[in-house]
C-alpha beads as a LAMMPS data file, in Angstrom:
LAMMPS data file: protein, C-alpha beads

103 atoms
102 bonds

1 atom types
1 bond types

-500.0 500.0 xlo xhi
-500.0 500.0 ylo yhi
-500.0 500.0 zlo zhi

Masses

1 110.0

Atoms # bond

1 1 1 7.659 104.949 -360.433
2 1 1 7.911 101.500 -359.726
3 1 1 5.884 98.710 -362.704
4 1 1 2.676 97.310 -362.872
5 1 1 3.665 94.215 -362.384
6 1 1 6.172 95.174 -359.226
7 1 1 5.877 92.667 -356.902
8 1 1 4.822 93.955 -353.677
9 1 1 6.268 92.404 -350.102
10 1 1 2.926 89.907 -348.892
11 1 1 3.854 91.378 -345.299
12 1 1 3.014 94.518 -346.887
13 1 1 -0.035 93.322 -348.651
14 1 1 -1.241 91.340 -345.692
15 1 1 -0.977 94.473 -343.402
16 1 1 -2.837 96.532 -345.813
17 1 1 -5.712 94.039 -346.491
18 1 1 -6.115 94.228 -342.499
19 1 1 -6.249 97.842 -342.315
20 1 1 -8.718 97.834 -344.743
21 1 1 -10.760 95.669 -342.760
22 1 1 -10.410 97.643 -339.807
23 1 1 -11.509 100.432 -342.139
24 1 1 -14.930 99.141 -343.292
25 1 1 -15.640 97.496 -339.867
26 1 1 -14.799 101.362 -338.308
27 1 1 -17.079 103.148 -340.839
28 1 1 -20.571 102.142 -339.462
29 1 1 -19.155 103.089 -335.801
30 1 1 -18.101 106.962 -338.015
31 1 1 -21.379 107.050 -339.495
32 1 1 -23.602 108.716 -336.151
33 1 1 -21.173 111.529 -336.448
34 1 1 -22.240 114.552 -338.617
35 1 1 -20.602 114.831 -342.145
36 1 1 -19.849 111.916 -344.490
37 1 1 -16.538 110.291 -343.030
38 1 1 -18.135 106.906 -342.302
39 1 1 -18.307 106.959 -346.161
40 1 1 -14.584 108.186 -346.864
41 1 1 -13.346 105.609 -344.225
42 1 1 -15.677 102.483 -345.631
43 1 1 -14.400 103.479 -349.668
44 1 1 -10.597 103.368 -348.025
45 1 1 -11.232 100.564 -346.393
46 1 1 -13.136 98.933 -349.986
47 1 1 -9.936 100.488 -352.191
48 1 1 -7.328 98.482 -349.708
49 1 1 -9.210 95.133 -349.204
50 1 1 -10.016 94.864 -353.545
51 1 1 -6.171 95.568 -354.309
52 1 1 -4.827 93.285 -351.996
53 1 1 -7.232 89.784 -351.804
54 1 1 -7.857 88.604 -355.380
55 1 1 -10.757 86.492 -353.514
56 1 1 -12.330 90.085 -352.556
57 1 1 -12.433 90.990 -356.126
58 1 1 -13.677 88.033 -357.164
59 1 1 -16.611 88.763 -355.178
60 1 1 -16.490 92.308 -356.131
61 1 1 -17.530 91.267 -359.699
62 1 1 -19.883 88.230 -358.966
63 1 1 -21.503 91.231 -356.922
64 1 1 -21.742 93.803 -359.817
65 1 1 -23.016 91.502 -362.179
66 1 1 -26.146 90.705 -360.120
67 1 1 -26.566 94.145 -359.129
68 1 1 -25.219 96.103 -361.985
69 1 1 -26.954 99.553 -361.772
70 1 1 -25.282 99.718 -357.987
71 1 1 -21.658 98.322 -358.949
72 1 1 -21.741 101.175 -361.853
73 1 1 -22.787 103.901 -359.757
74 1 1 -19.613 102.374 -356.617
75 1 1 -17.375 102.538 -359.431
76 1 1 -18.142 106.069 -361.181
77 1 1 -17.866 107.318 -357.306
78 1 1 -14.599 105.269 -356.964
79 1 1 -13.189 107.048 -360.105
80 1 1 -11.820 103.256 -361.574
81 1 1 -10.267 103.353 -364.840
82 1 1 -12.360 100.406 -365.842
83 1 1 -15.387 101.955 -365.233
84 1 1 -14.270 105.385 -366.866
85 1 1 -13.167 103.273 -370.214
86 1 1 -16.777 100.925 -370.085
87 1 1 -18.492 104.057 -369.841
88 1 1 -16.556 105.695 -372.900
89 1 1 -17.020 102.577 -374.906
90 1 1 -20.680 102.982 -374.002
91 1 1 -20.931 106.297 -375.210
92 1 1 -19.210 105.558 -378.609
93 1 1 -21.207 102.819 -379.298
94 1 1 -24.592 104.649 -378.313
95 1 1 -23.207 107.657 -380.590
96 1 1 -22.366 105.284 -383.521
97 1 1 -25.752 103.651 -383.234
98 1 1 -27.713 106.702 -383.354
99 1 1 -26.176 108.127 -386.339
100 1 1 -26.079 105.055 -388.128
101 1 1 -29.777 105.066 -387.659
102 1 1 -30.044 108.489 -388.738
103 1 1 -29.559 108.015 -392.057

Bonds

1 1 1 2
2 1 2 3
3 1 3 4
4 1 4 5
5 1 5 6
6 1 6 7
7 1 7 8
8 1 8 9
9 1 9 10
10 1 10 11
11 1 11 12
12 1 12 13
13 1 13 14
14 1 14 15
15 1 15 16
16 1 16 17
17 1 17 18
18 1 18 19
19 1 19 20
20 1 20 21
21 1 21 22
22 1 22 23
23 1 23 24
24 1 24 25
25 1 25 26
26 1 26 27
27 1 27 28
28 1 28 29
29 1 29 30
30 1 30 31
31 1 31 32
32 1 32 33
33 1 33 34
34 1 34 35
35 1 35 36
36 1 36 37
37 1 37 38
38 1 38 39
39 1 39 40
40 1 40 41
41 1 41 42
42 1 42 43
43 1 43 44
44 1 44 45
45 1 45 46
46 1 46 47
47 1 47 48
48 1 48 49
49 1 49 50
50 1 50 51
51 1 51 52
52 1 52 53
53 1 53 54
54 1 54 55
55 1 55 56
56 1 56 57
57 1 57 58
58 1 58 59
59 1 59 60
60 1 60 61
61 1 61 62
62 1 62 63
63 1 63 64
64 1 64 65
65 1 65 66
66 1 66 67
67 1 67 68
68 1 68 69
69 1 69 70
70 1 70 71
71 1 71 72
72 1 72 73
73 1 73 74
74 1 74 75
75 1 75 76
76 1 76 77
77 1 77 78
78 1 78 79
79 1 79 80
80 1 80 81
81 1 81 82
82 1 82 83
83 1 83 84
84 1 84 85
85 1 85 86
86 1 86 87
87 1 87 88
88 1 88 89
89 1 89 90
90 1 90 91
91 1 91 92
92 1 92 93
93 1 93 94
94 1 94 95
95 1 95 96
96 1 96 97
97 1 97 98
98 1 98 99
99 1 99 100
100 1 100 101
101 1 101 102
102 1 102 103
């Protein structure tokens, strides 16, 4: 398994950044057709274009801090490991606050 820090090929990076592109601009044409894929296809497309353009994610966060209940709810459905360990700390905290207060 090959290190975080691995530094991928850009031809590699650039390819997938377009795919994803092609992804999200595909998943509105999905989206008439019965069952979810135009949502399976646009998240594919979202998961390729944030991991490859550090611009995108940029954006990505300027984005979830004006709309945070909707970049918390894209992220718990994404499964990201930031999100999971926010929502921990939240927890813990919440917890610790309550029984502190308790007493």
């Amino acid at each position: 398994m090959p290190s975080v820090k691995a530094v991928r090929s850009p031809l590699l990076r650039i390819s997938q950044l377009i795919l994803g592109g092609l992804l999200i601009v595909s998943a509105p044409i999905l989206a008439p057709l019965p069952g979810p894929a135009g949502i399976f296809v646009f998240a594919g497309g979202m998961v390729l274009v944030l991991r490859n353009s550090p611009r995108a994610r940029l954006r990505w966060a300027r984005l979830k801090r004006r709309w945070p209940k909707a970049g918390h709810f894209v992220d718990r459905m994404m499964r990201r490991q930031s999100a999971m360990r926010r929502h921990e700390r939240a927890k813990a905290s919440k917890s610790a606050s309550v029984a502190t207060g308790a007493n």
